[in-house]
Structure formats: C-alpha cells, structure tokens
N, CA, C and O of each residue as an XYZ file, in Angstrom:
180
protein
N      12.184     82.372    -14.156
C      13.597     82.318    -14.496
C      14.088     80.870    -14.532
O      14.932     80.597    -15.386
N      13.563     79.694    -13.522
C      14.020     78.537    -13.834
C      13.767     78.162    -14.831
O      14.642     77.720    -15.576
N      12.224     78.225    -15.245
C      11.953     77.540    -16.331
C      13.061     77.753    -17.810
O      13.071     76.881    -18.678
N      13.857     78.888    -17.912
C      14.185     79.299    -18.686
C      15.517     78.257    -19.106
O      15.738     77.462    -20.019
N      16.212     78.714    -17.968
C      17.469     78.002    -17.707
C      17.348     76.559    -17.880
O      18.296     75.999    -18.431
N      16.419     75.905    -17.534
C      15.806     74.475    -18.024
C      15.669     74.405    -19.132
O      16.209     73.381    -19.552
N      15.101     75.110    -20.067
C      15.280     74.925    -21.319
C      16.455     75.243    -22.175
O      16.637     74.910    -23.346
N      17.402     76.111    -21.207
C      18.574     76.353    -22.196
C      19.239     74.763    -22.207
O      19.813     74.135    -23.096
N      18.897     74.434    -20.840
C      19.632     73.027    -20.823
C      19.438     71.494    -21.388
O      20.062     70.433    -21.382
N      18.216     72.011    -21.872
C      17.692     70.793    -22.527
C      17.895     70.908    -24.022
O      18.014     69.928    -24.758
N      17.935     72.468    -24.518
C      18.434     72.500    -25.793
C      20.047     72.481    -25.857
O      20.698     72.112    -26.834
N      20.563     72.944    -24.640
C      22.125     71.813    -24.866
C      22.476     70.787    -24.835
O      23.555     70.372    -25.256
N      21.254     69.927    -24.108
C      21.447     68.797    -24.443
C      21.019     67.947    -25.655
O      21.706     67.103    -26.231
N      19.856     68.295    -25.913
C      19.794     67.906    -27.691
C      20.825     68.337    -28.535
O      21.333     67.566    -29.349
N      21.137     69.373    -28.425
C      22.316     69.412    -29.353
C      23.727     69.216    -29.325
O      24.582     69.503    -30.163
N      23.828     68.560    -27.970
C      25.127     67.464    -28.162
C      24.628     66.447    -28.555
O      25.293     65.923    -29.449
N      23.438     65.748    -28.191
C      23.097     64.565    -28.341
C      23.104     64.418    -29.740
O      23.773     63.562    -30.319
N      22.345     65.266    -30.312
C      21.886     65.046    -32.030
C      23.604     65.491    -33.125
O      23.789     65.236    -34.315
N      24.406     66.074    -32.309
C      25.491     65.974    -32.781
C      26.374     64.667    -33.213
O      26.892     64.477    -34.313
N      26.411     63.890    -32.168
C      26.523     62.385    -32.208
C      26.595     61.376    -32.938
O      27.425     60.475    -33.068
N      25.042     61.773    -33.689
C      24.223     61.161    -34.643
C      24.854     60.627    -35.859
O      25.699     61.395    -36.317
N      24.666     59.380    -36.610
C      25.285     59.692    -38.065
C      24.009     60.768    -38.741
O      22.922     61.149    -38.306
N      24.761     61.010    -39.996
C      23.903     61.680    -41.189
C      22.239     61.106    -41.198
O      21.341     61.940    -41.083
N      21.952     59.825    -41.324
C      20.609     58.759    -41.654
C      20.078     59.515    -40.442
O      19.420     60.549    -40.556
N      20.385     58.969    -39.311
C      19.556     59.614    -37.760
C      19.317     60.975    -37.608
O      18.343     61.391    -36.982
N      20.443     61.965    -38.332
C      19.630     63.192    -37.898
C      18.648     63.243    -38.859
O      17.562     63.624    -38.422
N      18.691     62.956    -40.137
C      17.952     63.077    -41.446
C      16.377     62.410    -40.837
O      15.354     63.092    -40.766
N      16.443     61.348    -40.544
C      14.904     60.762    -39.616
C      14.443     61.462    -38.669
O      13.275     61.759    -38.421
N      15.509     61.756    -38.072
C      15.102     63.412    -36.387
C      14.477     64.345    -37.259
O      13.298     64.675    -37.129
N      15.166     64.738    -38.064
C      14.462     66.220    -38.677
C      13.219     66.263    -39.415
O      12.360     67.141    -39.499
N      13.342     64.871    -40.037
C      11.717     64.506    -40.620
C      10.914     64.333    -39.500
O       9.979     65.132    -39.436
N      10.965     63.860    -38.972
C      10.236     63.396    -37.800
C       9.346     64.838    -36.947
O       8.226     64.870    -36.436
N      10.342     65.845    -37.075
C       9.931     66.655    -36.668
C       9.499     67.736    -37.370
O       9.035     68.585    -36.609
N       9.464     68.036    -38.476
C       8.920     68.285    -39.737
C       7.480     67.977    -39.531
O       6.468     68.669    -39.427
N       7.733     66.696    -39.507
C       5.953     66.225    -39.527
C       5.352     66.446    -38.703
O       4.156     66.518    -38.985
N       5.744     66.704    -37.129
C       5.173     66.774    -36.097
C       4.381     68.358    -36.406
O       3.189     68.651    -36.314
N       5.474     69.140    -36.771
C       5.098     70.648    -37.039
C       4.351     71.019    -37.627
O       3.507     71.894    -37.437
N       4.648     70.169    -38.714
C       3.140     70.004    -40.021
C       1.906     69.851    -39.234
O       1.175     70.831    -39.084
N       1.547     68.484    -38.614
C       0.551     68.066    -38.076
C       0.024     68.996    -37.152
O      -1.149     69.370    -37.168
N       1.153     69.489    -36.090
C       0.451     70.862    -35.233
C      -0.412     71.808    -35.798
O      -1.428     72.290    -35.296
N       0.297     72.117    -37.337
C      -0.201     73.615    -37.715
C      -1.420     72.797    -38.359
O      -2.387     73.551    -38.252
N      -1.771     71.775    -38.892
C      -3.239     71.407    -39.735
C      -4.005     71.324    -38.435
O      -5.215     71.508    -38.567
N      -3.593     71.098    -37.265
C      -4.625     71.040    -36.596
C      -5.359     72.301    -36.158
O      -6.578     72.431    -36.047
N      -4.165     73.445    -35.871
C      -4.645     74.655    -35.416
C      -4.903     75.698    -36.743
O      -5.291     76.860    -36.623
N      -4.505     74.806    -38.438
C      -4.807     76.207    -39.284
C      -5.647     76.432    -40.032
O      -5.715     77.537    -40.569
C-alpha cells in the first residue's frame, strides 16, 4: 500500500512540475521519453 501512495505522489508531482514548463520543455520531456520507450521496447521486442 505504501508503495502505491508513493507513486501517486510522485506522479503529482511531475505533473505540477511539467505543468510549469514552457511549450519547448515539455515538447523535449515528451521526446525524451518517447525515446526512452522506444529503446525499452527494441530491447525487449
């Protein structure tokens, strides 16, 4: 159950944080993580 609640809180905190952001920064966040996702799945597909 902690673990859970830890993550609700960390995804509230990214998403104030990334709220913040101008347009350019989230646009680089989201690539950024795009690619990461990409790269996960070539490794495992």
């Amino acid at each position: 159950m902690y673990g859970k609640v830890a993550r609700e809180t960390e995804i509230e905190m990214f998403a104030r944080i990334f709220s913040e952001l101008s347009d350019i920064d989230k646009r680089k966040i989201m690539n950024l993580i795009d690619f990461k996702r990409k790269y996960k799945e070539s490794l495992h597909g």
